[in-house]
C-alpha positions in Angstrom: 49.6 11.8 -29.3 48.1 13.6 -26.2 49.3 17.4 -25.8 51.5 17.7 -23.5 49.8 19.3 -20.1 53.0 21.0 -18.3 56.2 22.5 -18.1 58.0 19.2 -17.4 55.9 17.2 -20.3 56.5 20.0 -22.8 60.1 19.8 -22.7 60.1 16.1 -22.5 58.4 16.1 -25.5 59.9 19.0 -27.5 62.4 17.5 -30.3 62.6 20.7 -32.3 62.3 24.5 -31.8 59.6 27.3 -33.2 60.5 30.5 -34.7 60.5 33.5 -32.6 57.8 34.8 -34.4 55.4 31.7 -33.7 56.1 32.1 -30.4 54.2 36.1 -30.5 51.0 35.4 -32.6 47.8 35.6 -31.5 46.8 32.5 -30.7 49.9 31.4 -28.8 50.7 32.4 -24.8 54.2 34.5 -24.6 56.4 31.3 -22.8 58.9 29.7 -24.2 57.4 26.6 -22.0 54.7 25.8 -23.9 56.1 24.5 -27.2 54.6 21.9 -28.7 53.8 19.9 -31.9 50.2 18.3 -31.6 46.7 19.1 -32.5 44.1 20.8 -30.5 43.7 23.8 -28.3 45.5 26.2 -30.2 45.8 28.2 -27.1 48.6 27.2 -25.8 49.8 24.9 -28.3 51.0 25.1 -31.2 48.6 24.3 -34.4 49.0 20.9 -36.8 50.0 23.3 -39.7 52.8 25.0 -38.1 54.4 21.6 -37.0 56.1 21.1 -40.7 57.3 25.1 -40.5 58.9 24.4 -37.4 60.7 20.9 -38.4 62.2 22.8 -41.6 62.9 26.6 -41.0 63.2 26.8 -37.4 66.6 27.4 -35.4 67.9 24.2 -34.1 69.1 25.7 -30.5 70.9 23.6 -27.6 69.9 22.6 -24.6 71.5 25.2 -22.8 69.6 27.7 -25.0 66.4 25.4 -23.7 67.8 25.6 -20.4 68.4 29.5 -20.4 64.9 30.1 -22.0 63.2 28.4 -18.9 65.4 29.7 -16.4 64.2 33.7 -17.5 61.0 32.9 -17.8 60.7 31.3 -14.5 62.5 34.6 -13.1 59.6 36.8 -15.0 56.9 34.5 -13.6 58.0 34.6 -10.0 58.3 38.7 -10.1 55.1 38.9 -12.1 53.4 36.5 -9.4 55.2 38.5 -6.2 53.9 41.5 -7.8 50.2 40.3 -8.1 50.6 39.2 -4.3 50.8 42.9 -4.0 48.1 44.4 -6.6 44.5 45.4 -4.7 41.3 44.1 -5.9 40.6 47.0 -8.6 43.7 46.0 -10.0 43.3 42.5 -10.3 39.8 43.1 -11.9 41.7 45.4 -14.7 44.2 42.8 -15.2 41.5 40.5 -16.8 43.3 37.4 -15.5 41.2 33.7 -15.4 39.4 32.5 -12.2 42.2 29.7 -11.4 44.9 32.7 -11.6 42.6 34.7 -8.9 41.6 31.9 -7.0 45.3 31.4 -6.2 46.2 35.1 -5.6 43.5 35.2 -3.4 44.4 32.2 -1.5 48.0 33.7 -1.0 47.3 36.7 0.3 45.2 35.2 3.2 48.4 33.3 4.1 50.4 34.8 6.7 53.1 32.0 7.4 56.1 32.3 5.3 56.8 28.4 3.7 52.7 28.1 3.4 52.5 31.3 1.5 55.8 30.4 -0.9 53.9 27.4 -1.7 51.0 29.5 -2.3 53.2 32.1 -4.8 54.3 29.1 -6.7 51.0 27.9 -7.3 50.4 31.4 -8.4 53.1 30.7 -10.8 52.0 27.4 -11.8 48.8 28.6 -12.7 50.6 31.9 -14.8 52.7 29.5 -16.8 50.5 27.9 -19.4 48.2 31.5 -19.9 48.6 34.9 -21.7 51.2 36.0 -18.9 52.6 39.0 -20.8 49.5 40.3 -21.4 48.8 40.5 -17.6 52.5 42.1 -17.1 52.1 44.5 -19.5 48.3 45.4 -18.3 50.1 46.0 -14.9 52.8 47.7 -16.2 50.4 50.0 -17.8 48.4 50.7 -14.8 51.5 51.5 -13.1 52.3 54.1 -15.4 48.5 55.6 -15.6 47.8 53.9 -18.8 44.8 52.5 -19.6 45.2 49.0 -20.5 42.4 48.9 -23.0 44.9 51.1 -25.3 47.5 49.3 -25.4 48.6 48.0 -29.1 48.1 43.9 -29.8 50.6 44.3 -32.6 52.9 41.5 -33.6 56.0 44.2 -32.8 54.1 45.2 -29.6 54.2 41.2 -28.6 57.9 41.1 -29.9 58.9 43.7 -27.5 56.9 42.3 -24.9 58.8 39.2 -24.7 61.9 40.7 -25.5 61.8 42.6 -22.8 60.4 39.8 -20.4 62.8 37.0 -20.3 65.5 39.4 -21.5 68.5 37.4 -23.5 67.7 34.5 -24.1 64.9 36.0 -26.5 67.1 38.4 -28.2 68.3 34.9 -29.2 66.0 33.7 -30.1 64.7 37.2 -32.5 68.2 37.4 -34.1 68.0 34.1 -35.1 65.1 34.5 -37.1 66.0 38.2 -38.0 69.9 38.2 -38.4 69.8 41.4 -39.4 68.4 43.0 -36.4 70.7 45.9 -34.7 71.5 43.7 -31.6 73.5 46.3 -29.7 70.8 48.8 -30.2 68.1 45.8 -29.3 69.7 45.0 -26.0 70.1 48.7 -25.4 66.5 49.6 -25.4 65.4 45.6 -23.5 67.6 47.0 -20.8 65.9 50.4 -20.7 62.9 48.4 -20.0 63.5 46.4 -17.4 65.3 48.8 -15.1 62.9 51.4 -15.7 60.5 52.1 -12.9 57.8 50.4 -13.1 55.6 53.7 -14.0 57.7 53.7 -16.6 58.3 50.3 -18.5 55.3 50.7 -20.6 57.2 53.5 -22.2 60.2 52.0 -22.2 58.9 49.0 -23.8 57.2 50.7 -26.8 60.4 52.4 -27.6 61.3 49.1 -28.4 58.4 48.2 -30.0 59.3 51.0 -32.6 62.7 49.3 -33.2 61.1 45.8 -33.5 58.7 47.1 -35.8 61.0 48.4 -38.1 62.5 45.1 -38.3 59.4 43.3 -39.0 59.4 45.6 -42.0 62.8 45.2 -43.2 62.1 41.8 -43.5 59.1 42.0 -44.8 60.7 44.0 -48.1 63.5 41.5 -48.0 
């Protein structure tokens, strides 16, 4: 069967859901819209070997979970995209993003009409969806906040926080599914702290997360 190419395919053809911590590795974007089970490019989808992981450990979640899952990402996307709209050149170049993601941001900023350029930000988004998108937020989150994005930590607690504090609850969900024993107050405490921080400040917000993710990871990892 052919991998699904989009948003609307992908959920069409998801019949089960992936563990939180699937969704953070290395070789996997960071959007809950591009869950799969099939063989072949392992970046987006998902790899044949983790198909029978899936089916048997992971969390069976309802559509409304589904539903609140796209809805936040969408959110992130569009703010992530409005703020790229903004960034300057040198920024951009930092950002590493692909040529189709600049191509479109490019393309936007030339237009001046308001429905032509909304059509423009949503192929902006389009084109964010199925890529590394968190990477790019947190590379201009880290610019932002006079961070060099080169230093920034590829851990699998530093992508846990990144997507935690991203699409917000519906991936606090999704964590304390898999890690039951996470300190949920104190999780959604610090995911807060992140988003409303200024935006020189989210990076550091966000790896005072990290810390707290991290020592998760390794509770569980005794267990």
């Amino acid at each position: 069967m052919a991998c699904p190419q989009n948003a609307g395919q992908v959920l069409a053809h998801q019949s089960g859901e992936t563990p939180f911590s699937a969704l953070v590795s290395a070789e996997r974007p960071f959007t809950y819209l591009t869950i799969c089970r099939c063989a072949g490019n392992p970046w987006p989808m998902s790899s044949p070997e983790d198909s029978s992981v899936d089916d048997e450990e992971g969390p069976r979640r309802s559509r409304g979970d589904a539903k609140r899952e796209r809805v936040a990402t969408e959110t992130a996307l569009a703010e992530l995209s409005e703020r790229l709209l903004t960034a300057n050149s040198k920024v951009l170049a930092a950002l590493q993003l692909d040529d189709d993601a600049l191509r479109a941001i490019e393309d936007a900023k030339r237009i001046g009409r308001a429905p032509a350029r909304a059509r423009a930000s949503r192929r902006v988004r389009s084109t964010l969806r199925g890529a590394d998108w968190l990477t790019a937020l947190r590379r201009l989150d880290a610019l932002a906040g006079g961070i060099a994005p080169a230093s920034l930590r590829d851990s699998q607690a530093a992508r846990h926080a990144a997507l935690l504090s991203a699409p917000g609850d519906p991936a606090l969900s999704r964590f304390l599914a898999e890690f039951p024993r996470a300190d949920r107050s104190r999780l959604r405490q610090l995911m807060q702290n992140a988003r409303r921080a200024p935006v020189a400040k989210r990076e550091k917000a966000r790896r005072q997360l990290e810390s707290v993710v991290q020592a998760t990871l390794d509770e569980h990892q005794v267990e």
